[in-house]
LUMBAKOL-991078 format. One line per 5 residues: number of its first residue (from 1); their letters; for each residue x negated, y, z negated of N, C-alpha, C. Coordinates in nm, 4 decimals, always signed. Each point is the difference from the previous one (the first is absolute). Layout:
BEGIN
NUM> A> X/Y/Z/X/Y/Z/X/Y/Z | ... $
//
This chain:
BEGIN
1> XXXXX> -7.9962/+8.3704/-8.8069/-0.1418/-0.0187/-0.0003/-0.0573/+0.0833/+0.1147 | -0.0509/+0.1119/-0.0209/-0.1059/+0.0814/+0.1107/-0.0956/-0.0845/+0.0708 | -0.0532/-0.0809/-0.0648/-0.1611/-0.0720/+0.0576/+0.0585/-0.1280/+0.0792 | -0.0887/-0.0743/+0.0741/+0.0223/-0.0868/+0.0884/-0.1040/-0.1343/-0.0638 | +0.0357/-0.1020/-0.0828/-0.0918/-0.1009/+0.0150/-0.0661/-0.0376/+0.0786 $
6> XXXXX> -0.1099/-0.0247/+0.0419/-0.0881/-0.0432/+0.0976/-0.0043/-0.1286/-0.0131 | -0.0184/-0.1039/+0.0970/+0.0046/-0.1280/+0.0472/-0.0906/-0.0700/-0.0779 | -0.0178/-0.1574/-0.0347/-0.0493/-0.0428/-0.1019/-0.1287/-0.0499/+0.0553 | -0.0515/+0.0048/+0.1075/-0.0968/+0.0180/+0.0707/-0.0873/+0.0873/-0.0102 | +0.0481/+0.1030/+0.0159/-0.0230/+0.1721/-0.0226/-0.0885/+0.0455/-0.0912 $
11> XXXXX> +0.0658/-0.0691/-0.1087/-0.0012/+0.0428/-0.1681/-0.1343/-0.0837/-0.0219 | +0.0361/-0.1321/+0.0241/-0.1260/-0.1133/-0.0210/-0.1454/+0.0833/+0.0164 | +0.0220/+0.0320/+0.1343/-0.1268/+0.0330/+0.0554/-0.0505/+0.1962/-0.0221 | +0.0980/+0.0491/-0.0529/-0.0001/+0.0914/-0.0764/-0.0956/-0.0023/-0.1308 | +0.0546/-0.0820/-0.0443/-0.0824/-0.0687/-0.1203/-0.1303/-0.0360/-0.0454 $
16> XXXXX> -0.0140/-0.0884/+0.1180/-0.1630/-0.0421/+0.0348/-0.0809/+0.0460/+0.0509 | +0.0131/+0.1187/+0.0799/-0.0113/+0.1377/+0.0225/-0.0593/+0.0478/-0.1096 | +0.1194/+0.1014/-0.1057/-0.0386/+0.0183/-0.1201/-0.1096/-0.0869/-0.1002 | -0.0228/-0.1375/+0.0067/-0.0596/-0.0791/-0.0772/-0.1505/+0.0301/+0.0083 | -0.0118/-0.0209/+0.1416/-0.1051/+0.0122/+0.1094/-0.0522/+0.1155/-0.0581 $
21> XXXXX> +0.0240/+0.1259/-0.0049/-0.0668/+0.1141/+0.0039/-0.0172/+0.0090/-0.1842 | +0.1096/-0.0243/-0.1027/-0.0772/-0.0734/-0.1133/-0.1083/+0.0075/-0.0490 | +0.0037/-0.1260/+0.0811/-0.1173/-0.1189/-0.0446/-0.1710/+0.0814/+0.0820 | -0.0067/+0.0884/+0.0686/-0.0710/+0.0504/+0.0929/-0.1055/+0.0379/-0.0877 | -0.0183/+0.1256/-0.1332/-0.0852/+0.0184/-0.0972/-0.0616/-0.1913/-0.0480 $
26> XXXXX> +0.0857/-0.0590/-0.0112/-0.0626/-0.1178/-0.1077/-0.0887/-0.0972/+0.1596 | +0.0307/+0.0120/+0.0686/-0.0482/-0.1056/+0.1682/-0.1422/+0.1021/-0.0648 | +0.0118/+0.1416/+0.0526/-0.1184/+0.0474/+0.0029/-0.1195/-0.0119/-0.1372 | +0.0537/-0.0134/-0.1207/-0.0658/-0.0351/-0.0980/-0.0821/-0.1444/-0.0100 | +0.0952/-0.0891/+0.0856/-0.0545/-0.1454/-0.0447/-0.1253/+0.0117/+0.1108 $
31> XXXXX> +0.0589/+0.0691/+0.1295/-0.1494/-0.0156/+0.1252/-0.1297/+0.0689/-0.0579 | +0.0265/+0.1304/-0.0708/-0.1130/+0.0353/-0.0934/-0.0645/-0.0951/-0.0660 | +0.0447/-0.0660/-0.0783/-0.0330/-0.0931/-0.0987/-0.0822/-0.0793/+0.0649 | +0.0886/-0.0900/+0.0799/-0.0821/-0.0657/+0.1004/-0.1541/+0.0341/+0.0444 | -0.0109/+0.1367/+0.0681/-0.0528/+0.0469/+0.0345/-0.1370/+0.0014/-0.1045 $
36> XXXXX> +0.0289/+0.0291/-0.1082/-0.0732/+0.0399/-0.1329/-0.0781/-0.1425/-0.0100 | +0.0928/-0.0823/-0.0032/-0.0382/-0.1673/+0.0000/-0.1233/-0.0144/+0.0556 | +0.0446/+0.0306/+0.1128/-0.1183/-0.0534/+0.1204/-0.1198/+0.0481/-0.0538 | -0.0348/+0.1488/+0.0036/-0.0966/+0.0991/-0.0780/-0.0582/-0.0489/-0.0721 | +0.0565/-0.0785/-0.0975/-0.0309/-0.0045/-0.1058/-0.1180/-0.1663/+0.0097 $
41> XXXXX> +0.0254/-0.0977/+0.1066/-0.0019/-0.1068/+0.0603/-0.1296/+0.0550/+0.0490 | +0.0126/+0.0762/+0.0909/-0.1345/+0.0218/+0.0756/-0.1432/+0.0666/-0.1102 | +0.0804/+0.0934/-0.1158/-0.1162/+0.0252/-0.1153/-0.0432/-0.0835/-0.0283 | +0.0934/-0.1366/-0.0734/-0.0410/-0.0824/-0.0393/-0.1579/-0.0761/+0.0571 | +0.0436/-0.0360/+0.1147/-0.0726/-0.1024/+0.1378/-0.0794/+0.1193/-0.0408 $
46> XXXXX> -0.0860/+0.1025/+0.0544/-0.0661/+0.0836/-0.0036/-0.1049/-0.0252/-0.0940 | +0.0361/+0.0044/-0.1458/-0.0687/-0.0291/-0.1344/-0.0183/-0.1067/+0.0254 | +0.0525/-0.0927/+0.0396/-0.0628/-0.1360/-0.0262/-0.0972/-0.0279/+0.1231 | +0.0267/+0.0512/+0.0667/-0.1358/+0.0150/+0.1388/-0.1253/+0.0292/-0.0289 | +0.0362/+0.1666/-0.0801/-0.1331/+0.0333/-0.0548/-0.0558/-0.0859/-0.1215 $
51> XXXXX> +0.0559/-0.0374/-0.0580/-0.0620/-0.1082/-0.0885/-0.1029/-0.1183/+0.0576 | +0.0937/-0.0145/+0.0616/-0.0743/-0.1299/+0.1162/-0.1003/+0.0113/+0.0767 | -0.0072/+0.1217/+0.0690/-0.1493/+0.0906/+0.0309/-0.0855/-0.0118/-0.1045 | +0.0294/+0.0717/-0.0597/-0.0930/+0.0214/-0.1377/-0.1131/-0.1398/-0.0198 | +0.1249/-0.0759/-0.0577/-0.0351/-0.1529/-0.0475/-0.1105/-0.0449/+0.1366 $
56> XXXXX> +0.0563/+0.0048/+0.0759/-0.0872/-0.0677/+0.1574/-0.1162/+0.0305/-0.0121 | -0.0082/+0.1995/-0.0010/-0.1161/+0.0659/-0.0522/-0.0992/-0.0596/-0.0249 | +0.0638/-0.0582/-0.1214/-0.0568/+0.0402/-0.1589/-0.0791/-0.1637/+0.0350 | +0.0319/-0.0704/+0.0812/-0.0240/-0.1909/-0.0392/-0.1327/-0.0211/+0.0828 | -0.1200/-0.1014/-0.0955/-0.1168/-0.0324/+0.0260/-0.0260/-0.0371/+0.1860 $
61> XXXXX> +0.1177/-0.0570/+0.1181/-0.0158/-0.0257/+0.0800/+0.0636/+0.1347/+0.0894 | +0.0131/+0.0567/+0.0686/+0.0134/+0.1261/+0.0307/+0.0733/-0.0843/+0.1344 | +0.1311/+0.0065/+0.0518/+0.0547/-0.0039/+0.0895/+0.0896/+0.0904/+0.1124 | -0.0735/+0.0783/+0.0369/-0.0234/+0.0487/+0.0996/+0.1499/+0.0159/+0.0814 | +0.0498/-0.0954/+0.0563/+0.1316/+0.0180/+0.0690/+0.1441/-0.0334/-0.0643 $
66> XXXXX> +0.0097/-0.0679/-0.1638/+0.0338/-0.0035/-0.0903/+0.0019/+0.1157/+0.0094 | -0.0356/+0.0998/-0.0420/-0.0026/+0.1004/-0.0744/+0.0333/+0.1040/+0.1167 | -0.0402/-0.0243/+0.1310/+0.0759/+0.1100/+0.0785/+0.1130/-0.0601/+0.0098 | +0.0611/-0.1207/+0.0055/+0.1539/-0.0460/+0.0298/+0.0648/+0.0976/-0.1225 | -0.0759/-0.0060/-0.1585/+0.1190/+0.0228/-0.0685/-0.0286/+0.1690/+0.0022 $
71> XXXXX> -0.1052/+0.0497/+0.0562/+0.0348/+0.1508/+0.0457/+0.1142/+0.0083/+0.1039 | +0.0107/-0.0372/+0.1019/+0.0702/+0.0159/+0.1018/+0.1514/-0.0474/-0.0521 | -0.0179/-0.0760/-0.0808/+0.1760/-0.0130/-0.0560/+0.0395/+0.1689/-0.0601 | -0.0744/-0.0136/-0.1007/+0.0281/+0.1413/-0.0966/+0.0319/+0.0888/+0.1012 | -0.0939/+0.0529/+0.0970/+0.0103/+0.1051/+0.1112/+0.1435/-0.0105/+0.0649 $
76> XXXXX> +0.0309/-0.1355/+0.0231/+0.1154/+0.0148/+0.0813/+0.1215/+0.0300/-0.1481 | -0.0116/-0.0473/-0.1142/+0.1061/+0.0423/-0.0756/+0.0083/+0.1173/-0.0156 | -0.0720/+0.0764/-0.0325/-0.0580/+0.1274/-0.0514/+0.0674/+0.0713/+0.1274 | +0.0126/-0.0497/+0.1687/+0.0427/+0.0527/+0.1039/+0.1437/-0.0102/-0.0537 | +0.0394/-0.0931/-0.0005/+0.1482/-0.0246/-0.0349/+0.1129/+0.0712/-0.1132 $
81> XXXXX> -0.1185/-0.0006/-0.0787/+0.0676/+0.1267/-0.1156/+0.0250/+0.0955/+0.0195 | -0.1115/+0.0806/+0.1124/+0.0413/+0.1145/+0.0806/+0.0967/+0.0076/+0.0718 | +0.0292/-0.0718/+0.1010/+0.0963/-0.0088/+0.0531/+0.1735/-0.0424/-0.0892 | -0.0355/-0.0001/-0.0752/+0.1403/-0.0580/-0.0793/+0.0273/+0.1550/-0.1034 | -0.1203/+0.0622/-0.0233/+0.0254/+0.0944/-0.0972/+0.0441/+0.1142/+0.1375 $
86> XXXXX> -0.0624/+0.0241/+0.1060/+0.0778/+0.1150/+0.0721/+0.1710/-0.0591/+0.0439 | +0.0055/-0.1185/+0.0000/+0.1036/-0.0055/+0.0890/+0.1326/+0.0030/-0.1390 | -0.0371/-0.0338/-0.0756/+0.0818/-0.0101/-0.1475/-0.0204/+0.2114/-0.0797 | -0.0932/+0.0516/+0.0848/+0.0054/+0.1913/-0.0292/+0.0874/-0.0109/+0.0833 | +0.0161/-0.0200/+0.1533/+0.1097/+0.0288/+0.1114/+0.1102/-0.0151/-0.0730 $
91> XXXXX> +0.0323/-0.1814/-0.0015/+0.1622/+0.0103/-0.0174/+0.0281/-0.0077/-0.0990 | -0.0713/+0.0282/-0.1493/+0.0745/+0.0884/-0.1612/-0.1014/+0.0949/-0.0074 | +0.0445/+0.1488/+0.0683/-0.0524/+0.1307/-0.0386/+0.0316/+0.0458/-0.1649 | -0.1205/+0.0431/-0.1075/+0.0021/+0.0032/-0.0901/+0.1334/+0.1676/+0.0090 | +0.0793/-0.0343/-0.1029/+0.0962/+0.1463/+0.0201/+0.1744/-0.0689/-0.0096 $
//
């Protein structure tokens, strides 16, 4: 026999090693996803904000800080989407 078995230690962690780097494409697919999730969470909230504006708008008693609270929500989601869509361009560059 030319070759030298390596220790069963060795090999183990040889292995999981190998597994590790694997599984590395599919880790990065599911954090996308994830990622997509969220996106998709904050559109949601978004539409239903503006709806809710609208409606506030639209109603015979006109409430005033009602209606800036549910601006100031939207604003801050609408912030948040931004921030989630550059940081999700950073770490999955289209390519």
């Amino acid at each position: 026999m030319s070759f030298k078995i390596k220790p069963f230690a060795e090999l183990v962690a040889m292995s999981k090693e190998a597994l590790d780097t694997a599984l590395i494409p599919l880790r990065v697919r599911a954090a996308k996803a994830k990622a997509d999730g969220e996106i998709i969470k904050l559109e949601e909230k978004m539409i239903s904000l503006e709806a809710q504006i609208n409606t506030a708008c639209a109603s015979k008693e006109l409430d005033f800080a009602y209606i800036t609270k549910l601006i100031d929500e939207y604003e801050l989601v609408e912030r948040r989407l931004g921030q989630i869509n550059k940081l999700v361009a950073s770490m999955f560059p289209a390519g």
